[in-house]
C-alpha positions as CSV (number, residue, x, y, z in Angstrom):
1,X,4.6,23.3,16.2
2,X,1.6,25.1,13.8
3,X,3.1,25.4,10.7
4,X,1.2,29.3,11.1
5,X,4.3,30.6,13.4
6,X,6.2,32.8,12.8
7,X,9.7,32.6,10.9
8,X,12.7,34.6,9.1
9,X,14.5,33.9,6.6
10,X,15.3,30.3,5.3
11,X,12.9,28.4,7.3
12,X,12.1,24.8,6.2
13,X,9.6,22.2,6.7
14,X,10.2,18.6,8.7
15,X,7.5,16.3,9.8
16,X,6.2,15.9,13.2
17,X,4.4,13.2,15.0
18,X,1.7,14.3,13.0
19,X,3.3,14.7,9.2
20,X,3.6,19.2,10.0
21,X,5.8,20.9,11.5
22,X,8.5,23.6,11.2
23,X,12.2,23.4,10.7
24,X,14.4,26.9,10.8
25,X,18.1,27.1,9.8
26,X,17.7,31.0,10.7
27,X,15.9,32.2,13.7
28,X,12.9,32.4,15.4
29,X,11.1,35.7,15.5
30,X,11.6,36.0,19.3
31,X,15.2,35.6,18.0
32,X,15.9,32.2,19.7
33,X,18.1,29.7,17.2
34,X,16.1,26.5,16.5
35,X,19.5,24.5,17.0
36,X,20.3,27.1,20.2
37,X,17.3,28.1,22.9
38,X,14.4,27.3,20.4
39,X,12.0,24.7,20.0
40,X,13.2,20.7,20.1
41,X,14.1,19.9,16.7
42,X,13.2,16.3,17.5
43,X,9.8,15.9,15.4
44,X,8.6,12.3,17.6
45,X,7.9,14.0,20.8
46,X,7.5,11.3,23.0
47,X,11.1,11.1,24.5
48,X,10.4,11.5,28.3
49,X,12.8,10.6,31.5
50,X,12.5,7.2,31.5
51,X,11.2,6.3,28.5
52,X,13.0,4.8,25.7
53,X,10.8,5.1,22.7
54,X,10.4,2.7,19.6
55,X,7.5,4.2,17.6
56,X,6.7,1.5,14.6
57,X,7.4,4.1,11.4
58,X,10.3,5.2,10.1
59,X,12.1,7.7,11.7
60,X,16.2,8.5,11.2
61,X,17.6,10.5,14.6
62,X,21.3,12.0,14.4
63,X,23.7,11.7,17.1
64,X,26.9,12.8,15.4
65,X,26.8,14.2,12.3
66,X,30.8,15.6,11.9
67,X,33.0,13.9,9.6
68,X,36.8,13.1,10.3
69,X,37.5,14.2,14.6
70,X,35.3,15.3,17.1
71,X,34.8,18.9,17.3
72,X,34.2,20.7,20.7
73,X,33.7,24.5,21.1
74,X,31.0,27.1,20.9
75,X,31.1,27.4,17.1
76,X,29.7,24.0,16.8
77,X,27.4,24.0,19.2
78,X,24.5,24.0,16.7
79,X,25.1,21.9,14.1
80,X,27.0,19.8,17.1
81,X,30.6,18.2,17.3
82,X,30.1,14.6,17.7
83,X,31.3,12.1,14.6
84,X,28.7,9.5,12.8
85,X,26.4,7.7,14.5
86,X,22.9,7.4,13.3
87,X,19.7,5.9,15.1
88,X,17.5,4.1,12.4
89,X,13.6,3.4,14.3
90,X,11.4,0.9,11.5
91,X,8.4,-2.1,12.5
92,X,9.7,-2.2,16.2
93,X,13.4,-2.9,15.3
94,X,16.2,-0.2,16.3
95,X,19.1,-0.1,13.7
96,X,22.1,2.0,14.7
97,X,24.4,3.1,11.9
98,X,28.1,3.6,13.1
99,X,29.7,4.4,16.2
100,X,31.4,7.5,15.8
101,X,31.3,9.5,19.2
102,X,27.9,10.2,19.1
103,X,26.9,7.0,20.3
104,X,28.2,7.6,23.2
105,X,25.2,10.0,24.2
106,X,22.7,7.4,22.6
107,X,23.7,5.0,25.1
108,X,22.8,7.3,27.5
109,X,19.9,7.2,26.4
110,X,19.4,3.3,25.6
111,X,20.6,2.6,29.4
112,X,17.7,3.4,30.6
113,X,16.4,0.0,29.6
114,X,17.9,-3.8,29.8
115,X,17.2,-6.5,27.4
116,X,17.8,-4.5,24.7
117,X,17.8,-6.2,21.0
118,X,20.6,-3.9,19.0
119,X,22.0,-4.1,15.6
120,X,25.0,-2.1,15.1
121,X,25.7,-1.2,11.0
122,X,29.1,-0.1,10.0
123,X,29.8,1.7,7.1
124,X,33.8,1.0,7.2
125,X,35.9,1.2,10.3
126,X,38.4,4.3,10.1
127,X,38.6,5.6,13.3
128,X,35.7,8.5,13.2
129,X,33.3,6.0,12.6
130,X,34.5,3.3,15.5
131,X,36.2,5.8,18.3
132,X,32.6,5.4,20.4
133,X,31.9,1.9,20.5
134,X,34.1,1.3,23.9
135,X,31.8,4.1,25.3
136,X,28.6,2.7,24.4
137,X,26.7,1.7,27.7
138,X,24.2,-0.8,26.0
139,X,27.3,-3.4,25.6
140,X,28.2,-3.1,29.2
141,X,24.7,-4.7,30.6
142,X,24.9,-8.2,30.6
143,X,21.1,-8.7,29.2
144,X,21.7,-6.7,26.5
145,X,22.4,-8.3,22.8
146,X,24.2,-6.6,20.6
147,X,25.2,-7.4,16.5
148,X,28.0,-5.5,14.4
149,X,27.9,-5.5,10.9
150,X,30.9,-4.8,8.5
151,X,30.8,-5.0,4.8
152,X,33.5,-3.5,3.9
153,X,36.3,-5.6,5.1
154,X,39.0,-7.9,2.9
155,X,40.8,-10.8,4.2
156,X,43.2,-10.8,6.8
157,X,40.8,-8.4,8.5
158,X,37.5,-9.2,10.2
159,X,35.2,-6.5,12.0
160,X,36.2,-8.3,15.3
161,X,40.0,-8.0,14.5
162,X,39.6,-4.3,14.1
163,X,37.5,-3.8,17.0
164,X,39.8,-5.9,19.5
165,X,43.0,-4.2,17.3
166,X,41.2,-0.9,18.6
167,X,41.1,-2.2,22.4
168,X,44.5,-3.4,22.8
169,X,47.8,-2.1,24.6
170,X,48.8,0.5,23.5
171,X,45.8,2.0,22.6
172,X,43.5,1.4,24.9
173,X,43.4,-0.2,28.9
174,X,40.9,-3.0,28.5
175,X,40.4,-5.7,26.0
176,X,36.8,-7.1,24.0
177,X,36.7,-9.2,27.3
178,X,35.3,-6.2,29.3
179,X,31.7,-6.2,27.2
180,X,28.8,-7.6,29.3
181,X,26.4,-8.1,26.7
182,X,26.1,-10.9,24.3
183,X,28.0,-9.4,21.0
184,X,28.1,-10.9,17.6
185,X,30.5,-9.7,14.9
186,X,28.7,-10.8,11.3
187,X,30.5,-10.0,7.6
188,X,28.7,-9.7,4.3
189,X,30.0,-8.4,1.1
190,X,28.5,-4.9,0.0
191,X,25.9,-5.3,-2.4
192,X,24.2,-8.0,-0.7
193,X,20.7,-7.4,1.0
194,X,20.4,-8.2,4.5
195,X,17.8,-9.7,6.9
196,X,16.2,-7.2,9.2
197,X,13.0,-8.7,10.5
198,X,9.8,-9.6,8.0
199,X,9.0,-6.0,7.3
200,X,11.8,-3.8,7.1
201,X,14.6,-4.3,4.2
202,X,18.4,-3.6,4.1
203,X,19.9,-3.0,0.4
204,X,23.5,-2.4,1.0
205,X,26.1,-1.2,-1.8
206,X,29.9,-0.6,-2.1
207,X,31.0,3.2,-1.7
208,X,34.5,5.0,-3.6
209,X,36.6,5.2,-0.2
210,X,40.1,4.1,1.0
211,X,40.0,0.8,2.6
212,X,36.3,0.4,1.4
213,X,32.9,1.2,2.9
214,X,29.4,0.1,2.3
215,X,26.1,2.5,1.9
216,X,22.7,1.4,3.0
217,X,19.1,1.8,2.4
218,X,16.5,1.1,4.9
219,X,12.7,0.4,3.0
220,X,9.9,0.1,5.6
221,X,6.0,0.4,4.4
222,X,6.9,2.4,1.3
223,X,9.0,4.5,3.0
224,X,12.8,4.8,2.4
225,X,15.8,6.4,3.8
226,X,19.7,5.9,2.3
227,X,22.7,6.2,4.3
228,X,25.6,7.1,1.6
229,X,29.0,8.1,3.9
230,X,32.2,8.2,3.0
231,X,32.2,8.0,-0.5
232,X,34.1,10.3,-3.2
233,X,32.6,11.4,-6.6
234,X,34.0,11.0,-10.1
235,X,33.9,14.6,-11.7
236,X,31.5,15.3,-13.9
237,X,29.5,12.5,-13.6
238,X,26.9,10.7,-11.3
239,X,28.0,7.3,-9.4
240,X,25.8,4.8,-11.0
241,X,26.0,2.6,-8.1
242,X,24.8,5.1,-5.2
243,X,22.2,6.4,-8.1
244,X,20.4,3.1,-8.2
245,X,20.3,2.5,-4.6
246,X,18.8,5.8,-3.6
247,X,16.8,5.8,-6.4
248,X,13.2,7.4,-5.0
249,X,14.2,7.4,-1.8
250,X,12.5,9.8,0.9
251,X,15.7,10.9,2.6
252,X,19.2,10.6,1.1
253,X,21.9,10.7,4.0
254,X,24.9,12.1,2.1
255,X,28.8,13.2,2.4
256,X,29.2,16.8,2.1
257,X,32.5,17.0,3.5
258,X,33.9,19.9,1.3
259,X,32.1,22.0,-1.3
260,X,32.7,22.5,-4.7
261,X,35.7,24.8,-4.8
262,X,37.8,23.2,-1.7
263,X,37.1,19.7,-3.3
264,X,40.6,20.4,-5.5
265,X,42.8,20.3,-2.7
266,X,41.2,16.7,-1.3
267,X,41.0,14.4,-4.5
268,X,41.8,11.2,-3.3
269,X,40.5,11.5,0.5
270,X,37.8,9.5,0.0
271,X,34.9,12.2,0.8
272,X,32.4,14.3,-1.5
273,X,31.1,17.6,-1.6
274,X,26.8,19.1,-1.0
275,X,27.0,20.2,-4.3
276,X,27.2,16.9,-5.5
277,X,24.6,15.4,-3.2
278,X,22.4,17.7,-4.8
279,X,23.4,16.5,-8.0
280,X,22.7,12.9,-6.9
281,X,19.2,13.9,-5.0
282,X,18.2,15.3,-8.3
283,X,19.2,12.3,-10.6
284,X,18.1,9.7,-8.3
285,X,14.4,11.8,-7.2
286,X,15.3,11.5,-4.1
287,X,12.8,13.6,-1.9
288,X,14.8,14.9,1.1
289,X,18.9,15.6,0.8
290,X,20.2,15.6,4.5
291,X,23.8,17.2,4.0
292,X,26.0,15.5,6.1
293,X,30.0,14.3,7.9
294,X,30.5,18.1,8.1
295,X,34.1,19.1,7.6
296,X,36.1,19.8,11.3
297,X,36.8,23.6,9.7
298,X,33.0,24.3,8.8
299,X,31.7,25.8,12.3
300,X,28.2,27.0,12.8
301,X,28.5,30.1,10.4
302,X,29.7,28.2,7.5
303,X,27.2,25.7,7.8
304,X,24.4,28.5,7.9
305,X,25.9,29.8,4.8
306,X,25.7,26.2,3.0
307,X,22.4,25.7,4.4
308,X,21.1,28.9,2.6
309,X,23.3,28.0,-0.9
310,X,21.4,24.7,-1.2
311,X,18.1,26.1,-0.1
312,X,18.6,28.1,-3.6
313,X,19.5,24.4,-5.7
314,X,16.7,22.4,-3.6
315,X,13.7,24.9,-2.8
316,X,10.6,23.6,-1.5
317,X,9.0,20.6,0.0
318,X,9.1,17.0,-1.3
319,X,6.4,14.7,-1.1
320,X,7.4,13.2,1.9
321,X,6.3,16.8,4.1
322,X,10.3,17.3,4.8
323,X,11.9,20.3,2.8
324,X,14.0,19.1,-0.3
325,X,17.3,19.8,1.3
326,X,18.3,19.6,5.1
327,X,21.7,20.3,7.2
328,X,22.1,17.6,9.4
329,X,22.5,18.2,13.0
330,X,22.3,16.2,16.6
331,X,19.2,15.6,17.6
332,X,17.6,16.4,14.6
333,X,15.1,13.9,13.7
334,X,13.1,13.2,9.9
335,X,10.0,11.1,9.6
336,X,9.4,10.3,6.5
């Protein structure tokens, strides 16, 4: 889309298969919502039937983008319902950051083809982040090859204990034994740096939650995009840790579960608030803040209201051609 067309209020900028385009978290002037009837807010265009595509820059698509239990109804139809899953494009290699129900509609998608190559990243395993793996087609096609990745984890547990804990009686009908495709289950320790093919690098770092979780950083030809969910803050000051990995980053992937004033009534549940991905973005110079694992009771009209709040903290457009500060939503997808 020309970056000339028309917009209200509160319209931002993404980039497009060409490094322009237009993203609106009000309305079109034919009055058409930009998450509703409006234009595809997917910036690769070159998704067709049939066609599975795995362009060689970085790109970040969002498949789920709620935090904590699946949301249906019409209020979220926007912003969309579906828990964490991200889908991570870099050099020809498709990285897949946990497997919260919106992975179930990327495997839609991925079906189309066999022999796929998948890496599957975790960022801990409480159940929001896990509760689409068993509904992920890919692992169901016996060419397919598929690696989960789990940094969080202490001894007794391994990331194929909780999976197989998660598909056992009486939870669930069938066991591990029912995946077709070859699966691997690999451990590291958060902080370590991980092999992802000769061009594209993986700096991982612990994160402030219960039971543990690890954030990431994908780096690919100078470009850079951090994925820091869940986590929780320390008041009144900046988490060295999550600083340092995002540190210049394009796109900063962040937990925004609560804001400011409802973060009182949460201490100790692990999440954070936009406010204080702001905060971060700024003291970190990261480019783009993508506000993200939306609250269950922040519907489409609450979201529009933080969207326009943090448009006032972060105006403008960062180097990278993306607007400083974005609300995450499905389908929604940043080239840096």
């Amino acid at each position: 889309m020309d970056r000339s067309a028309g917009f209200r209020p509160y319209a931002l900028q993404w980039a497009d298969g060409s490094g322009a385009g237009q993203l609106a978290l009000g309305t079109f002037q034919d009055g058409t919502s930009v998450d509703g009837g409006g234009p595809p807010v997917d910036s690769e265009g070159d998704r067709l039937p049939g066609k599975v595509s795995l362009a060689d820059g970085l790109k970040v698509r969002f498949w789920g983008v709620r935090g904590s239990i699946s949301c249906p109804g019409a209020e979220y139809a926007r912003y969309g319902g579906n828990t964490s899953c991200l889908e991570v494009t870099a050099g020809g290699r498709r990285l897949i950051f946990d497997a919260g129900t919106g992975i179930r509609t990327l495997g839609v998608e991925l079906a189309r083809q066999a022999g796929l190559d998948l890496d599957i990243y975790f960022t801990h395993t409480h159940l929001d982040h896990i509760s689409g793996l068993t509904f992920f087609a890919p692992l169901f096609e016996r060419s397919n090859s598929v690696r989960m990745w789990a940094g969080h984890l202490e001894a007794p547990y391994t990331l194929k204990k909780v999976v197989g804990h998660l598909m056992q009686a009486p939870l669930y009908p069938v066991s591990l034994d029912v995946f077709q495709a070859s699966v691997e289950f690999r451990e590291f320790r958060a902080g370590e740096l991980l092999s992802c093919g000769d061009a594209v690098g993986l700096r991982t770092a612990p994160l402030n939650h219960p039971n543990g979780a690890t954030g990431y950083r994908v780096d690919y030809r100078g470009k850079s995009i951090c994925y820091i969910t869940d986590t929780e803050h320390r008041e009144g000051q900046r988490d060295r840790t999550i600083v340092e990995l995002c540190r210049g980053a394009d796109v900063m992937i962040y937990d925004s579960s609560y804001t400011d004033e409802e973060y009182a009534r949460y201490r100790g549940w692990g999440h954070s608030t936009w406010q204080e991905g702001v905060r971060l973005a700024d003291a970190a110079g990261v480019g783009t803040l993508a506000i993200f694992h939306h609250d269950p009771s922040h519907d489409d009209a609450f979201m529009d209201g933080v969207a326009r709040e943090a448009a006032l903290l972060r105006p403008g457009t960062a180097a990278n051609g993306l607007p400083r500060v974005i609300v995450s939503h499905e389908g929604l997808t940043l080239s840096p």
